[in-house]
C-alpha positions as protocol buffer text, in pm:
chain_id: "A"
residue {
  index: 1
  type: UNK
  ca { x: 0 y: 0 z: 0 }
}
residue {
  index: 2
  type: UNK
  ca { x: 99 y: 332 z: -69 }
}
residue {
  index: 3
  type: UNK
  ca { x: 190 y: 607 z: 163 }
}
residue {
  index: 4
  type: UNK
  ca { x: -94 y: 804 z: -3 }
}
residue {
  index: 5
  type: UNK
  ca { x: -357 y: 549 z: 29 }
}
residue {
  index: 6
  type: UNK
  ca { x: -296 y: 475 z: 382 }
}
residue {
  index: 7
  type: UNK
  ca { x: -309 y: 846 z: 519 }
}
residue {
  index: 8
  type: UNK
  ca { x: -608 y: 841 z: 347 }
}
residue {
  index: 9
  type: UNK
  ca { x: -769 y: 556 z: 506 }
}
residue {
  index: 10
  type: UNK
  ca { x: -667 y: 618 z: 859 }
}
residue {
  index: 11
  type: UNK
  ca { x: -767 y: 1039 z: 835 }
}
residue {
  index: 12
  type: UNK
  ca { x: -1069 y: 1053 z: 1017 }
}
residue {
  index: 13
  type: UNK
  ca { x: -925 y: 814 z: 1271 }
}
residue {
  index: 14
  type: UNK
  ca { x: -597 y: 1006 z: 1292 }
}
residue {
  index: 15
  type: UNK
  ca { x: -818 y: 1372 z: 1313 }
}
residue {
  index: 16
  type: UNK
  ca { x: -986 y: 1204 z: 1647 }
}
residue {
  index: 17
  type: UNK
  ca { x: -684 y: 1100 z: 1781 }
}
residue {
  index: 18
  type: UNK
  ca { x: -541 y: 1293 z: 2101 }
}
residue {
  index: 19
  type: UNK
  ca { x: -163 y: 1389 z: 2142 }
}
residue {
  index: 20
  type: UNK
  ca { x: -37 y: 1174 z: 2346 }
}
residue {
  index: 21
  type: UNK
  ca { x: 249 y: 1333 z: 2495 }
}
residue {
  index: 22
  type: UNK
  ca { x: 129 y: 1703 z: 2574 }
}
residue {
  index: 23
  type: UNK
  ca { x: 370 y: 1816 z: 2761 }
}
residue {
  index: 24
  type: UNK
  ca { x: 676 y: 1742 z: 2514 }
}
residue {
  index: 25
  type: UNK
  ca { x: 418 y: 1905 z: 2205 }
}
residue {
  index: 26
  type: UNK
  ca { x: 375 y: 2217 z: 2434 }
}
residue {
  index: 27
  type: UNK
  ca { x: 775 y: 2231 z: 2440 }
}
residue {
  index: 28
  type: UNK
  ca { x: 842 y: 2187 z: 2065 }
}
residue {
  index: 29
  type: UNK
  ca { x: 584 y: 2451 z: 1988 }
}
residue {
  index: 30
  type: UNK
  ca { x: 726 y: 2673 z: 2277 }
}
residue {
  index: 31
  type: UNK
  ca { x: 1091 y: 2653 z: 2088 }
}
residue {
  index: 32
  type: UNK
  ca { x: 970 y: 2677 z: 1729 }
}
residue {
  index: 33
  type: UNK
  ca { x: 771 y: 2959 z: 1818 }
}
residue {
  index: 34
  type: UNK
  ca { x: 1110 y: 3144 z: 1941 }
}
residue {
  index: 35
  type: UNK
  ca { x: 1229 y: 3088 z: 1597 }
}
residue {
  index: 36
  type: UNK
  ca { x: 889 y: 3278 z: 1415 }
}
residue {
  index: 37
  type: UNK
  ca { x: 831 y: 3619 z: 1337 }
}
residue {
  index: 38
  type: UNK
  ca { x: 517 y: 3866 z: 1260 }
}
residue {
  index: 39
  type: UNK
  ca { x: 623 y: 3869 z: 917 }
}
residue {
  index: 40
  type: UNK
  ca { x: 755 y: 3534 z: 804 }
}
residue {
  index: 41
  type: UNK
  ca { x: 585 y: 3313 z: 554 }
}
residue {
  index: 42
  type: UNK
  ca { x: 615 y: 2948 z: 655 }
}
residue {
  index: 43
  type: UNK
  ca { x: 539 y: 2583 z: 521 }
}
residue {
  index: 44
  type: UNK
  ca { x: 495 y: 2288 z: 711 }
}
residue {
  index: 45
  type: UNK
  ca { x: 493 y: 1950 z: 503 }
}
residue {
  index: 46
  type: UNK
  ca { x: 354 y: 1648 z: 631 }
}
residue {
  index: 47
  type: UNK
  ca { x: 93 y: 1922 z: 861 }
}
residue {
  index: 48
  type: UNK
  ca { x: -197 y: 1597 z: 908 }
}
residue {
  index: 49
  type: UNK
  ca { x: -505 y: 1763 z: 952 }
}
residue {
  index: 50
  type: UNK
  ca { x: -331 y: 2059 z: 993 }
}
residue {
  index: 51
  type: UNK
  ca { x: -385 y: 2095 z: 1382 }
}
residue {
  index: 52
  type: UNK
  ca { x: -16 y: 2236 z: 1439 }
}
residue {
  index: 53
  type: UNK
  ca { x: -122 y: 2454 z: 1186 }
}
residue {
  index: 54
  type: UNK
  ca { x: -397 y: 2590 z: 1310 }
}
residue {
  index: 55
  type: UNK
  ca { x: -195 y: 2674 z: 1648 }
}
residue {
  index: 56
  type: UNK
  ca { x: 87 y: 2820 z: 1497 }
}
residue {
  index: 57
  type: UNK
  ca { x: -78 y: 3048 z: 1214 }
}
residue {
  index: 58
  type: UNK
  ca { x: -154 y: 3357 z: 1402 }
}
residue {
  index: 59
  type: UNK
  ca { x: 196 y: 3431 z: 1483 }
}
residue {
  index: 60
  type: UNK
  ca { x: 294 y: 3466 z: 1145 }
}
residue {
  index: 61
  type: UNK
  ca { x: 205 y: 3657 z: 819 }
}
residue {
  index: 62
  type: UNK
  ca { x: 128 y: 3360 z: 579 }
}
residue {
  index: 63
  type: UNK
  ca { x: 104 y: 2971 z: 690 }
}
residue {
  index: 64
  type: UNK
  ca { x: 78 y: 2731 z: 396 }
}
residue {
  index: 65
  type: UNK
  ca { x: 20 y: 2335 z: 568 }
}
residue {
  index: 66
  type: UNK
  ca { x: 86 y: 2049 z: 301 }
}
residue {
  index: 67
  type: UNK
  ca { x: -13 y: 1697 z: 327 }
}
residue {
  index: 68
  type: UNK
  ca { x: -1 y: 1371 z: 76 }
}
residue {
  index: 69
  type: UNK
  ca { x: -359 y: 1253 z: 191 }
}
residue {
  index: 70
  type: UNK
  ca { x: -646 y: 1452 z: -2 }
}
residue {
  index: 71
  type: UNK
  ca { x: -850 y: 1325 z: 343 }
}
residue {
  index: 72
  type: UNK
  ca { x: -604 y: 1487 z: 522 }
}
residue {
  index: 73
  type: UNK
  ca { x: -670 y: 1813 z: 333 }
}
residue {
  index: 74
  type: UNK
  ca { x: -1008 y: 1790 z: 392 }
}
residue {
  index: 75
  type: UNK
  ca { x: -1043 y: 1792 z: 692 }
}
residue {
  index: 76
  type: UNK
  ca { x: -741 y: 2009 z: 815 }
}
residue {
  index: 77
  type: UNK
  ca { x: -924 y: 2273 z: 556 }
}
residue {
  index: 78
  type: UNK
  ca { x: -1267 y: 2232 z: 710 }
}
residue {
  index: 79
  type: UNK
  ca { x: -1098 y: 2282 z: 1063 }
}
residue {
  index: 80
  type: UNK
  ca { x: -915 y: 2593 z: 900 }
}
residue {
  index: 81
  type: UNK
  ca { x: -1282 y: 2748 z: 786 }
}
residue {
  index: 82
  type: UNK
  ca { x: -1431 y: 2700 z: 1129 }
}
residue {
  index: 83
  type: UNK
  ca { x: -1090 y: 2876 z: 1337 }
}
residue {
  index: 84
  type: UNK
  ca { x: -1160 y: 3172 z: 1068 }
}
residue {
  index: 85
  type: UNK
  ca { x: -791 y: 3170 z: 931 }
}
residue {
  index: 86
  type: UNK
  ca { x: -763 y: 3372 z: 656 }
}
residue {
  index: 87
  type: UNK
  ca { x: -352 y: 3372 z: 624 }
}
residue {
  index: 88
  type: UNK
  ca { x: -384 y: 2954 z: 611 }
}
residue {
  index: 89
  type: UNK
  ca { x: -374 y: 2762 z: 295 }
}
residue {
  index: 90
  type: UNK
  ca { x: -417 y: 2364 z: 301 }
}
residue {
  index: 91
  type: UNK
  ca { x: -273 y: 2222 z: 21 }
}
residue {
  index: 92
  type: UNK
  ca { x: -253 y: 1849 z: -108 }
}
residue {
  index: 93
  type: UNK
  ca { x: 182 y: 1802 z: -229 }
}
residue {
  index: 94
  type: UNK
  ca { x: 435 y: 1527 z: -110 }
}
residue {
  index: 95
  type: UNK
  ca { x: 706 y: 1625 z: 98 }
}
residue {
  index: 96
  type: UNK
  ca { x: 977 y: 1590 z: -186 }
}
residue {
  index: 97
  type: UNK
  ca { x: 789 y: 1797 z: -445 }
}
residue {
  index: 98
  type: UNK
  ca { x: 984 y: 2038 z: -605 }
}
residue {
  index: 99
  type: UNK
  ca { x: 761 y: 2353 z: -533 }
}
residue {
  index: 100
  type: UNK
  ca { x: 499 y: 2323 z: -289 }
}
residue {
  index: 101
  type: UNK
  ca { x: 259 y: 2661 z: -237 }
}
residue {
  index: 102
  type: UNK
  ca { x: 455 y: 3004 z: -307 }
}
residue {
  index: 103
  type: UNK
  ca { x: 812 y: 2945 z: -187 }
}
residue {
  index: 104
  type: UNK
  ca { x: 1067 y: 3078 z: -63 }
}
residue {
  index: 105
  type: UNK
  ca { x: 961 y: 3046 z: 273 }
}
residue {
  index: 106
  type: UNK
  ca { x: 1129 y: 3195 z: 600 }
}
residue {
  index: 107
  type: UNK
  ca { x: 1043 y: 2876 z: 771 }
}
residue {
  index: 108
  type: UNK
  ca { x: 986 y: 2516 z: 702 }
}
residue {
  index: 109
  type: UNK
  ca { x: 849 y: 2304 z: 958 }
}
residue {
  index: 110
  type: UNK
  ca { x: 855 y: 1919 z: 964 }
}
residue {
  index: 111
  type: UNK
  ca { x: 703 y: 1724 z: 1274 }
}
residue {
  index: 112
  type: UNK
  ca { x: 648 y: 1344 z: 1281 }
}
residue {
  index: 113
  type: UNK
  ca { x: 738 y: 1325 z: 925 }
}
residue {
  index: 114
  type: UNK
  ca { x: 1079 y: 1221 z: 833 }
}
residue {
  index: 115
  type: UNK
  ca { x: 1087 y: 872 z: 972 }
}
residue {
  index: 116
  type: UNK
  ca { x: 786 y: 845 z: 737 }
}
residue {
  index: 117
  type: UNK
  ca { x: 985 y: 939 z: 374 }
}
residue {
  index: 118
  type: UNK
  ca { x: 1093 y: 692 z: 187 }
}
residue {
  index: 119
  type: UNK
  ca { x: 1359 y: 923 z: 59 }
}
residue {
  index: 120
  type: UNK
  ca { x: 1435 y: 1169 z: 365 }
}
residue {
  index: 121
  type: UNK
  ca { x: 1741 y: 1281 z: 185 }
}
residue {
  index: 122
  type: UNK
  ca { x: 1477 y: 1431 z: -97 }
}
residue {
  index: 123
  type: UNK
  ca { x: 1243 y: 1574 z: 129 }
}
residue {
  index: 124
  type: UNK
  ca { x: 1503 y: 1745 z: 352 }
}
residue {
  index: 125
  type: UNK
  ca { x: 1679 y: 1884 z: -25 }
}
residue {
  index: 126
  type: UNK
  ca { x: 1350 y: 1959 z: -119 }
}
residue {
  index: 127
  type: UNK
  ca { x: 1330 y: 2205 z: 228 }
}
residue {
  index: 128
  type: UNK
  ca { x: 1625 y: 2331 z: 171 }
}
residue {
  index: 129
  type: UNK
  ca { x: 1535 y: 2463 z: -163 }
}
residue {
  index: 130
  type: UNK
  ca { x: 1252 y: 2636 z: -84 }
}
residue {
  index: 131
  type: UNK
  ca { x: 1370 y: 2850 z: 227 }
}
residue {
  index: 132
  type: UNK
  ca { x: 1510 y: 3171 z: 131 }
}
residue {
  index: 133
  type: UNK
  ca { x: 1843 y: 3241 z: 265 }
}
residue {
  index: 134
  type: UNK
  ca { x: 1888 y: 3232 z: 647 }
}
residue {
  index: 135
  type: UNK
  ca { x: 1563 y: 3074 z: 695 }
}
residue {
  index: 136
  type: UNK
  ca { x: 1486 y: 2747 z: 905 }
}
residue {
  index: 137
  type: UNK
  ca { x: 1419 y: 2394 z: 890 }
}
residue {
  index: 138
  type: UNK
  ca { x: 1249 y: 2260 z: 1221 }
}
residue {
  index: 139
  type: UNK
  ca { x: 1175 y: 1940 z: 1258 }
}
residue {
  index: 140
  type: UNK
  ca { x: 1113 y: 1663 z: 1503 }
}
residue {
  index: 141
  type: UNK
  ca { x: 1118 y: 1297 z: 1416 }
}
residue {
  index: 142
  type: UNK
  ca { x: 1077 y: 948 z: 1572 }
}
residue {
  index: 143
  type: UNK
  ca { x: 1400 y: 766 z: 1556 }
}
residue {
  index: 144
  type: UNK
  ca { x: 1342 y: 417 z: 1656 }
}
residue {
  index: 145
  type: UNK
  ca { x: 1707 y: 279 z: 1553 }
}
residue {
  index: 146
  type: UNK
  ca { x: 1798 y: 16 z: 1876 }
}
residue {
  index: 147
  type: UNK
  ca { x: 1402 y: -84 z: 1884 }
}
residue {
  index: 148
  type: UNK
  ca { x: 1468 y: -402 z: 1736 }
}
residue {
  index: 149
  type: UNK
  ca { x: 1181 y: -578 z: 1868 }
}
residue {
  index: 150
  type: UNK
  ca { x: 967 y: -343 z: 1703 }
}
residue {
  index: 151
  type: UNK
  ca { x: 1039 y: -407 z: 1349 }
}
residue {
  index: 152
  type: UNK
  ca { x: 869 y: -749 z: 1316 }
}
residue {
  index: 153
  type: UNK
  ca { x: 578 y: -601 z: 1470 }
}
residue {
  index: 154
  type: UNK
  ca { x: 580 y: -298 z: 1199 }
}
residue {
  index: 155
  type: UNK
  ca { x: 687 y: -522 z: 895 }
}
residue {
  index: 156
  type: UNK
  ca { x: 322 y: -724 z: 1033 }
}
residue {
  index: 157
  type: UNK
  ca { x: 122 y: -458 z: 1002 }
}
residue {
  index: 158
  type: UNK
  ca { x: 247 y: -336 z: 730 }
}
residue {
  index: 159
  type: UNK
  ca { x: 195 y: -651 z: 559 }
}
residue {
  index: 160
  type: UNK
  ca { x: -172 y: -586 z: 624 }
}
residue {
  index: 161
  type: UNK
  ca { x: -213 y: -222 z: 544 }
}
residue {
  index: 162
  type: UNK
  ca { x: -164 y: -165 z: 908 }
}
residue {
  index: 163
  type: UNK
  ca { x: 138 y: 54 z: 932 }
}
residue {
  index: 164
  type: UNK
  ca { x: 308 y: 309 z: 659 }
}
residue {
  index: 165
  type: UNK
  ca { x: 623 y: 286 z: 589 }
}
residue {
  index: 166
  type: UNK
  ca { x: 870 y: 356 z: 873 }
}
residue {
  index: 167
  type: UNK
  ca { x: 1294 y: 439 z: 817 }
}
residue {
  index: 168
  type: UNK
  ca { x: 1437 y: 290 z: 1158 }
}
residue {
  index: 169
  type: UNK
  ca { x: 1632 y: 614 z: 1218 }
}
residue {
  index: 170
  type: UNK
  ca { x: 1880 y: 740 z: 1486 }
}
residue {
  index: 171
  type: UNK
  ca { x: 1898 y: 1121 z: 1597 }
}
residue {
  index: 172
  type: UNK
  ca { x: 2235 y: 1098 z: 1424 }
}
residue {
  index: 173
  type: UNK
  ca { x: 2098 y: 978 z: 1103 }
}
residue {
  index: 174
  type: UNK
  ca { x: 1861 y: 1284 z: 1095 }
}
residue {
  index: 175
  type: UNK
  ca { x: 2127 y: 1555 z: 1170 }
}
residue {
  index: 176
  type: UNK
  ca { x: 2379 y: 1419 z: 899 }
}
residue {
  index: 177
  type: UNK
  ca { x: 2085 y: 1394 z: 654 }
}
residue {
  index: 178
  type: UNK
  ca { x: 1974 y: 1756 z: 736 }
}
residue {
  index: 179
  type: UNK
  ca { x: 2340 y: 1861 z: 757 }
}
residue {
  index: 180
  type: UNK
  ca { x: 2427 y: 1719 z: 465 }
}
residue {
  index: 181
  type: UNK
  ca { x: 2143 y: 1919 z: 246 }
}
residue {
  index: 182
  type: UNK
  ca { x: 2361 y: 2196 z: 329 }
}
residue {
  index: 183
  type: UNK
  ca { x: 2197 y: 2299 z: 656 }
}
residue {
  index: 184
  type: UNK
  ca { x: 2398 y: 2446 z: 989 }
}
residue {
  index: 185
  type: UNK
  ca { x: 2272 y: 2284 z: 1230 }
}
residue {
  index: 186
  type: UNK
  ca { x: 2133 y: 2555 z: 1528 }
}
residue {
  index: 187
  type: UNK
  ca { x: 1939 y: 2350 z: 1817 }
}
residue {
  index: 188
  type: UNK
  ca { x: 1958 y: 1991 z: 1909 }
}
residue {
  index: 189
  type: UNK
  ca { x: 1700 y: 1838 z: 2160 }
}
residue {
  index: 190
  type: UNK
  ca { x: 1535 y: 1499 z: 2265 }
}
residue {
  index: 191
  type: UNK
  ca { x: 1222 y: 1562 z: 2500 }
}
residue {
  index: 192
  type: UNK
  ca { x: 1157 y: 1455 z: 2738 }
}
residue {
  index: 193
  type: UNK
  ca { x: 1457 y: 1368 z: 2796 }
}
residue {
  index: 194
  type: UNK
  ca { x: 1593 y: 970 z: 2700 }
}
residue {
  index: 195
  type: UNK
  ca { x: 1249 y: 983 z: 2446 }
}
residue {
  index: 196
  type: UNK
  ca { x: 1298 y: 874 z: 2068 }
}
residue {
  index: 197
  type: UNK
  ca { x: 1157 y: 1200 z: 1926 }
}
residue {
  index: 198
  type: UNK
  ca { x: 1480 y: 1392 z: 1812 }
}
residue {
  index: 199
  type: UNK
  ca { x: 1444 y: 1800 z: 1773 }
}
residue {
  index: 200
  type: UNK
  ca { x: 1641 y: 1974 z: 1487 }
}
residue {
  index: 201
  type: UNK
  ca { x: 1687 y: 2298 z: 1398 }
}
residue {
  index: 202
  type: UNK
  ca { x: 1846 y: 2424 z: 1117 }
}
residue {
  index: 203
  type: UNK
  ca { x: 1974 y: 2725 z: 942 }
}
residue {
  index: 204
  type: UNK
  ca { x: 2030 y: 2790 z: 559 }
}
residue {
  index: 205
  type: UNK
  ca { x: 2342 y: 2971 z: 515 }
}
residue {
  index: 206
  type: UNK
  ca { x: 2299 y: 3320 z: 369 }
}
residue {
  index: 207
  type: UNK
  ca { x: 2454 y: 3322 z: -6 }
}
């Protein structure tokens, strides 16, 4: 199954589904938000159903949230129309597409979603390409390399339509993958602390 189908299929169940760590969401939001301004223009691929979105928008000038799953869309842009956005677009684009909204952005935000690329290396290229120079990448990502006993549990479900594709990832692996699109690396951060969620931020170089 493809990564496209399943988002699809598991939308309205994902949209319904609570965070389930609040406390380490409320501190990745607290230090992304450091890194936003009034007047920045920012894209955030893999957004879901755009909830981040949603939270994030009003600090900013422009806010474009991109997801593979047209489901997604639809429902992260019927949640948009009810908070009364108006700066907020919801657009349907994979993370590796070459443009995605009206780039260059002075942000681009990526939560949950590398671990879920089948070519992170693309999608973090594809970042760096359209941030303007000096702006940031800021992601956060799931890096389940050492959980061994987990990947005949995900290969399972995945053999059912279960389970999307996962990358079995270290927080190394994601900062010499993001470093090595040409990023300086700015902020490093697992929370809570010992957790497999790795924080990144990164800074394109001005040219």
């Amino acid at each position: 199954m493809d990564s496209m189908t399943f988002w699809d299929r598991t939308a309205a169940r994902y949209a319904k589904s609570p965070i389930k760590n609040m406390e380490a969401y409320e501190h990745t939001m607290a230090r992304t938000r450091s890194y936003l301004r009034e007047g920045d223009h920012v894209l955030e691929i893999g957004a879901g159903t755009s909830s981040t979105a949603i939270l994030l928008a009003p600090l900013v000038k422009r806010y474009t949230a991109s997801d593979i799953s047209a489901e997604m869309v639809a429902i992260g842009r019927e949640k948009v129309w009810n908070a009364g956005l108006k700066n907020l677009d919801v657009v349907q684009a994979e993370a590796d597409a070459e443009t995605i909204g009206t780039p260059p952005y002075d942000a681009v935000l990526a939560y949950n979603l590398l671990h879920l690329l089948e070519d992170m290396n693309a999608g973090v290229t594809q970042a760096y390409a359209q941030l303007k120079p000096g702006g940031y990448f800021i992601s956060k990502t799931v890096c389940l390399r050492g959980k061994w006993y987990l990947r005949p549990v995900i290969w399972a479900m995945q053999a059912v339509g279960k389970a999307p594709f996962v990358a079995f990832l270290s927080g190394t692996d994601v900062e010499h993958v993001i470093a090595g699109a040409g990023f300086e690396l700015v902020e490093t951060d697992t929370h809570p602390a010992g957790g497999i969620s790795r924080f990144v931020v990164a800074r394109k170089p001005d040219r």
